[in-house]
C-alpha positions as CSV (number, residue, x, y, z in Angstrom):
1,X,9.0,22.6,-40.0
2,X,10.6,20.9,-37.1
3,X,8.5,17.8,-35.3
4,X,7.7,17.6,-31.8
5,X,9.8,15.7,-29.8
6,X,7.5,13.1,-27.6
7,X,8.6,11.9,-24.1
8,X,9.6,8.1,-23.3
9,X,10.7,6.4,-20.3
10,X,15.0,5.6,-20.4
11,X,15.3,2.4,-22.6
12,X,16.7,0.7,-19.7
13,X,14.2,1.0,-17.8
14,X,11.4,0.2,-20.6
15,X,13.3,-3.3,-21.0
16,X,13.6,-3.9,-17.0
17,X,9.9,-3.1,-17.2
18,X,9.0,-5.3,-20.0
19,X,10.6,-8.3,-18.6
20,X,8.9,-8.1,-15.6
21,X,5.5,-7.8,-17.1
22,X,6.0,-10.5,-19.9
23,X,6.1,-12.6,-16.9
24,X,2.3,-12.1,-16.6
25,X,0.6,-13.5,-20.2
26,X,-2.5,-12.2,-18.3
27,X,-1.3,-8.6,-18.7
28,X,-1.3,-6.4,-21.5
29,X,1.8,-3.4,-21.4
30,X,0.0,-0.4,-22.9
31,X,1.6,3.6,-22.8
32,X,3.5,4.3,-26.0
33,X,5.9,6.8,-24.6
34,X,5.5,5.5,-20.8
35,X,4.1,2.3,-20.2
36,X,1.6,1.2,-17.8
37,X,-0.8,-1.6,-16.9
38,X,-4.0,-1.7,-15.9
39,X,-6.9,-4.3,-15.1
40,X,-10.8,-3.5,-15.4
41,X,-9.6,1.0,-16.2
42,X,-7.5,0.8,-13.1
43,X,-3.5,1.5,-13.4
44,X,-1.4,-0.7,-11.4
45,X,2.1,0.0,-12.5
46,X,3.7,2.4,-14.5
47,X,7.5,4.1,-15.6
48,X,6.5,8.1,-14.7
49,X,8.4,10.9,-16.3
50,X,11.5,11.0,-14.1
51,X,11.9,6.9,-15.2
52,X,11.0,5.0,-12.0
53,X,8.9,2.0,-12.3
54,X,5.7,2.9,-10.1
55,X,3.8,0.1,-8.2
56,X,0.1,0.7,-6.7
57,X,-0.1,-1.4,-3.8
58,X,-3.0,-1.8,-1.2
59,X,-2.4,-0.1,2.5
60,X,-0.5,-3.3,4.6
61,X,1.6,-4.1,1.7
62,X,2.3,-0.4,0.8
63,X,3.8,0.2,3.9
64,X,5.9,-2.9,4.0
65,X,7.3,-1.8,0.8
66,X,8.0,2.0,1.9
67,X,9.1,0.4,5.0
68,X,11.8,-2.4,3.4
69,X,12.9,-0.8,0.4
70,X,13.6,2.7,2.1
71,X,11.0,4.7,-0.8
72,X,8.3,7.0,-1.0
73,X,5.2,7.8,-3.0
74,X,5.0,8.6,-6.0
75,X,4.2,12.3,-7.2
76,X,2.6,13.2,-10.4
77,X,1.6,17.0,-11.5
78,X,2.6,18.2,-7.5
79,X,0.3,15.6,-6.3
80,X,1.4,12.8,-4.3
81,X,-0.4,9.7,-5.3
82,X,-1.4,7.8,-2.3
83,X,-1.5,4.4,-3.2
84,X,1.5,4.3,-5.8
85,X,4.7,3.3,-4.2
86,X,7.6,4.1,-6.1
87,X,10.2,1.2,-7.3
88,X,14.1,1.6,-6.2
89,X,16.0,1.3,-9.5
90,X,18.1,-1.5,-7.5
91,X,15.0,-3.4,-7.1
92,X,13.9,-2.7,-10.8
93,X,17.1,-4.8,-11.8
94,X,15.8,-7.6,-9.6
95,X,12.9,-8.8,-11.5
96,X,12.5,-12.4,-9.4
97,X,12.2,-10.8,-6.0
98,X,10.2,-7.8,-7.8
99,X,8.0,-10.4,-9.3
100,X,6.0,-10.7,-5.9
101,X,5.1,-7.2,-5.2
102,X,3.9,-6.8,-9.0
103,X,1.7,-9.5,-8.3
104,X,0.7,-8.3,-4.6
105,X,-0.3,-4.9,-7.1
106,X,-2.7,-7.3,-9.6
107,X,-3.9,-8.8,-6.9
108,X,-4.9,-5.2,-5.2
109,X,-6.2,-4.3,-8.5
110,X,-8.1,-6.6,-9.3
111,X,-10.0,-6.2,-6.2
112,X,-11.3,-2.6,-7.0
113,X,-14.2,-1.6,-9.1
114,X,-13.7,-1.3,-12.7
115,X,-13.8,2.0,-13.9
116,X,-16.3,2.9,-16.7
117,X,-14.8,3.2,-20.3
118,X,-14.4,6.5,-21.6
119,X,-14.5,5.4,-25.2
120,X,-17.8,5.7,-27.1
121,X,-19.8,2.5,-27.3
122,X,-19.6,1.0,-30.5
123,X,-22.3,1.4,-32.9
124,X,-23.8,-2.0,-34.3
């Protein structure tokens, strides 16, 4: 019986990725196969299917980062997600001056209202 094959992000980019967040004790990497953060149910970064590092940034910073880095939004499932600006691999390499916008994407995060937990409450 043959085993299904699961998905994962490039290993280069995983590392790039993991440097970058192990900068930020604060922040937990989760995503087995492509990793993520999040703060209080809200995603704020993310290696999608195709391997590019995805940042979601509030509107002014957004567009400074679309604007400077020549890049577009991220699309998921034919859907282009609005507020998730996707990460030239240059850039990815650069993890000091990539440093600032992850933070500019807690900071946006942590802003929003946590989203309710999915997961059953535990039983005492």
């Amino acid at each position: 019986m043959a085993t299904k094959k699961i998905a994962k992000a490039p290993a280069e980019q995983v590392e790039l990725y993991e440097k970058l967040v192990s900068l930020f004790p604060e922040v937990e990497r989760k995503g087995a196969g492509f990793p993520y953060t999040s703060h209080n149910g809200n995603m704020f970064s993310l290696l999608n299917e195709r391997g590019e590092m995805v940042l979601r940034l509030g509107q002014p910073e957004r567009e400074a980062f679309l604007e400077k880095y020549k890049t577009k939004l991220n699309e998921a499932y034919g859907i282009v997600q609005k507020e998730y600006a996707v990460v030239p691999d240059d850039l990815l390499r650069k993890t000091i001056e990539l440093k600032k916008h992850f933070e500019a994407s807690l900071a946006y995060v942590r802003s929003l209202k946590p989203k309710p937990t999915t997961r059953p409450a535990a039983k005492k």
